[in-house]
N, CA, C and O of each residue as an XYZ file, in Angstrom:
288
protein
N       9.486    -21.595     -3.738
C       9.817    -22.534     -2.688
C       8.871    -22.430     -1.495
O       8.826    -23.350     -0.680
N       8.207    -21.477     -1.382
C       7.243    -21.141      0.148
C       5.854    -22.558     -0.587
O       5.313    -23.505     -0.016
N       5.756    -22.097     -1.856
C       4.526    -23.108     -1.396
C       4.842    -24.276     -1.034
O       4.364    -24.827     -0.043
N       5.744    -24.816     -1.857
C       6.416    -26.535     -1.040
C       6.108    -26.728      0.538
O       5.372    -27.445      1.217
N       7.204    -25.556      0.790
C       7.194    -25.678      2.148
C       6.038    -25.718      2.704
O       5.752    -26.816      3.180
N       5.051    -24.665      2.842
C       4.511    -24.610      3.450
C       3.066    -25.561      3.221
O       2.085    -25.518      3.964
N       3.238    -26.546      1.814
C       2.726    -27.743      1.903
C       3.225    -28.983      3.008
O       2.664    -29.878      3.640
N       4.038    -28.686      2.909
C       5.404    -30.007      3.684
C       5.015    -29.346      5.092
O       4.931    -30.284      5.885
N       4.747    -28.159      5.732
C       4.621    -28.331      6.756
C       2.872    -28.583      7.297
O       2.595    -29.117      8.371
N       2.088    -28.200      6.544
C       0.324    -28.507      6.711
C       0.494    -30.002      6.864
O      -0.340    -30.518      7.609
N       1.555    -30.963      6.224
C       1.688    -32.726      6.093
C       2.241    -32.732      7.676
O       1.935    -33.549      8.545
N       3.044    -31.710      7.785
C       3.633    -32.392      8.760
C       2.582    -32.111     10.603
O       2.605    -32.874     11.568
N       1.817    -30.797     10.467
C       1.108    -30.664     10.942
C      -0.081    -31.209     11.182
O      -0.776    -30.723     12.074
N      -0.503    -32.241     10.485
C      -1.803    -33.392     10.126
C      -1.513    -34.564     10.897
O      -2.335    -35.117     11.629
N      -0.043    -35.021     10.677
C       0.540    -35.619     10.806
C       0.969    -36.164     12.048
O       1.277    -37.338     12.256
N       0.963    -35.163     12.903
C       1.380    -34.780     13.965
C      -0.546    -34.560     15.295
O      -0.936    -34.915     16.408
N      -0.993    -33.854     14.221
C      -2.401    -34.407     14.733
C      -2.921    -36.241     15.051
O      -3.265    -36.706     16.137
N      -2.846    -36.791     14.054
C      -3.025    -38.086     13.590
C      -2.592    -38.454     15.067
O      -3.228    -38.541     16.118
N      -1.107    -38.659     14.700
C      -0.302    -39.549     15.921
C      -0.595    -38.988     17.624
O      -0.344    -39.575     18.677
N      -1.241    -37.578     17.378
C      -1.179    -37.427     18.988
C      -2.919    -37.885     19.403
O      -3.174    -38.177     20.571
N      -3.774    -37.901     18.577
C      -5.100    -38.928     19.196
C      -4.714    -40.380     18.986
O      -5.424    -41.296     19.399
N      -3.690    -40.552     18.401
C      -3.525    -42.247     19.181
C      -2.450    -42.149     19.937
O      -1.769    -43.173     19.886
N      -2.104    -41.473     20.495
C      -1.345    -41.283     21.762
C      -2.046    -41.053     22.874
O      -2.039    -41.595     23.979
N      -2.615    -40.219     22.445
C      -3.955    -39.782     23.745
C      -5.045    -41.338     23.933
O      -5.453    -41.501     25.083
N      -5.373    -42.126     23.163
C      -6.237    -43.367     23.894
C      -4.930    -44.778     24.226
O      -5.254    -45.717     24.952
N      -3.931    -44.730     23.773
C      -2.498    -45.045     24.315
C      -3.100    -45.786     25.858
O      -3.643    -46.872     26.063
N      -2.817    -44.939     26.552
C      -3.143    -45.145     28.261
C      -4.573    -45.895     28.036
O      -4.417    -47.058     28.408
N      -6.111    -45.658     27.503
C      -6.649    -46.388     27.782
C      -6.832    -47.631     27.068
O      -7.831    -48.272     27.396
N      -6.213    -48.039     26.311
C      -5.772    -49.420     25.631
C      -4.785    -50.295     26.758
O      -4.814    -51.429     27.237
N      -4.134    -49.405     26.853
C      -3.311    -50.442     28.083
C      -4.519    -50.761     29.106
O      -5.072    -51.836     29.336
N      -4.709    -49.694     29.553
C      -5.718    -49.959     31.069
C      -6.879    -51.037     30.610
O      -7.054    -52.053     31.283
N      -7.633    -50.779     29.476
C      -8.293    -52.142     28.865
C      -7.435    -53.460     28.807
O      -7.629    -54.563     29.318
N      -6.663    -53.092     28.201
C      -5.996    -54.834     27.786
C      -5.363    -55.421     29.665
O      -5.186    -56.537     30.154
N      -5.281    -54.718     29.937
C      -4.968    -54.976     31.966
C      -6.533    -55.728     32.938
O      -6.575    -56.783     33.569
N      -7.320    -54.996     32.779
C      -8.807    -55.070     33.226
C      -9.020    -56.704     32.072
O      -9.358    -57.648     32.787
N      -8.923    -56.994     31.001
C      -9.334    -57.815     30.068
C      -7.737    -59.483     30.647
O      -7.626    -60.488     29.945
N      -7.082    -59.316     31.594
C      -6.082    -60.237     31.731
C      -5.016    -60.320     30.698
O      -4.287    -61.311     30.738
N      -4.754    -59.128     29.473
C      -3.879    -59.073     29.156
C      -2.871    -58.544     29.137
O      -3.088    -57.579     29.869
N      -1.488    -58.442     28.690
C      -0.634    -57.583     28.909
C      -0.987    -56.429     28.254
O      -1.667    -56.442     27.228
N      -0.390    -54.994     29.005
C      -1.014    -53.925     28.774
C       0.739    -53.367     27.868
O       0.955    -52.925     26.740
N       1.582    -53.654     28.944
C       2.995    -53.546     28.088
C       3.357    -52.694     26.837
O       4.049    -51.677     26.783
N       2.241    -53.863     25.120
C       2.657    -53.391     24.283
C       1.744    -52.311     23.731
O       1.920    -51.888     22.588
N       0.814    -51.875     24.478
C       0.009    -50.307     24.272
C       1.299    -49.382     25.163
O       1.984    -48.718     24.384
N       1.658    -49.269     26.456
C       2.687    -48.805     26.552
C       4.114    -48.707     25.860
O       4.464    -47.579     25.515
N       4.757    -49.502     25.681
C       5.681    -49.021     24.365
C       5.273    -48.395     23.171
O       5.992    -47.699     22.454
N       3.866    -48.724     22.954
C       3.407    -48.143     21.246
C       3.512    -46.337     21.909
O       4.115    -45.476     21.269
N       2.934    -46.090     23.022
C       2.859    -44.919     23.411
C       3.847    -44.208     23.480
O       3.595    -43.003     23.492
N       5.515    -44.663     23.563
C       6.546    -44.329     23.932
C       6.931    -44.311     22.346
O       7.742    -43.399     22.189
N       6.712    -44.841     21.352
C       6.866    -44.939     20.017
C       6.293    -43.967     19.297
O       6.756    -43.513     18.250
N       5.195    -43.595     19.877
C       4.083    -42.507     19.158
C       4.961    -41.018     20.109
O       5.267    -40.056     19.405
N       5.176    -40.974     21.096
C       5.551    -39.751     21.497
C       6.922    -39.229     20.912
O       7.343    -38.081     20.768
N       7.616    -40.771     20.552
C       9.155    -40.094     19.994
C       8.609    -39.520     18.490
O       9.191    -38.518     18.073
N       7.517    -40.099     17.644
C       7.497    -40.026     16.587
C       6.911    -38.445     16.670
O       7.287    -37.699     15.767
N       6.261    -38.043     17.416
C       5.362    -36.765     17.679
C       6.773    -35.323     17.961
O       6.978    -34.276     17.348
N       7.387    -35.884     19.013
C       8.395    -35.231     18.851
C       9.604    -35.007     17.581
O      10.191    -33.944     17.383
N       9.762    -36.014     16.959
C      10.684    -36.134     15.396
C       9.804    -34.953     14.497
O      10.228    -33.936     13.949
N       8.690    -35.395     14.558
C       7.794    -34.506     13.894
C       7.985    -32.640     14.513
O       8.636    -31.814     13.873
N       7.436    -32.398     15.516
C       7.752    -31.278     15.777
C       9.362    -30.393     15.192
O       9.597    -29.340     14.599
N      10.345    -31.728     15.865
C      10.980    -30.748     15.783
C      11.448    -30.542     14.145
O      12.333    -29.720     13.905
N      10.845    -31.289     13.071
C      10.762    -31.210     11.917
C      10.281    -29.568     11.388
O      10.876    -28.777     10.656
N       8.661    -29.432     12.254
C       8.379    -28.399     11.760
C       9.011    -27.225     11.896
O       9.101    -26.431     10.959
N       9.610    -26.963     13.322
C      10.355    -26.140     13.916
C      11.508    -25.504     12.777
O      11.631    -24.305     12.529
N      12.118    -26.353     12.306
C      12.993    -26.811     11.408
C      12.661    -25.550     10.160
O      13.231    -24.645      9.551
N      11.505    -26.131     10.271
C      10.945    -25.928      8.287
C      10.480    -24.447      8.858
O      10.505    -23.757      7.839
N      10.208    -23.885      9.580
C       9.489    -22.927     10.123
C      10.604    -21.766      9.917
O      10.530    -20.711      9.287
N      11.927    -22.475     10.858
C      13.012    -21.541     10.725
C      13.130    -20.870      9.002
O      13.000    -19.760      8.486
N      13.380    -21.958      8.637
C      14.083    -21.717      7.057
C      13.049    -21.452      7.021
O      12.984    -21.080      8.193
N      11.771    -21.258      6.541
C      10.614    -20.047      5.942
C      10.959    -18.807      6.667
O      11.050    -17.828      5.926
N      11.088    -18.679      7.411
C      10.958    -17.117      8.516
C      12.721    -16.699      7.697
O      13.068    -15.548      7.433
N      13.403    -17.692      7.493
C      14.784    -17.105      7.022
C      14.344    -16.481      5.190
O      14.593    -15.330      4.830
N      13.951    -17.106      4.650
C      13.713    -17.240      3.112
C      12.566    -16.138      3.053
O      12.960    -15.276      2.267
N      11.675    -15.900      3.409
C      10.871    -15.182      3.092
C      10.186    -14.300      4.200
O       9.301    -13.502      3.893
């Protein structure tokens, strides 16, 4: 069972990479689409979407981390 896991958590750790560099240019997509006369708005909600998803994720690993440190 450790290797699963600790496949499932390298996914979830990638994963979690991924979503936090498009979280991080987040802010300057808005600030572009603002400067360009458009609404900046839906780069802000995507950002608020990407941080809940970043957090779901964490506390996923947290999760999976426990039960390894319990199991083995």
């Amino acid at each position: 069972m450790a290797t699963p896991a600790k496949a499932k958590l390298a996914e979830i750790e990638r994963r979690i990479g991924e979503l936090t560099k498009l979280l991080i240019r987040a802010p300057d997509a808005a600030a572009e689409a603002e400067r360009q006369d458009r609404d900046g708005t839906t780069h802000l909600r995507r950002s608020l979407v990407l941080q809940a998803a970043v957090s779901s994720l964490h506390e996923e690993a947290d999760a999976l981390r426990r039960a390894m440190t319990k199991t083995g």
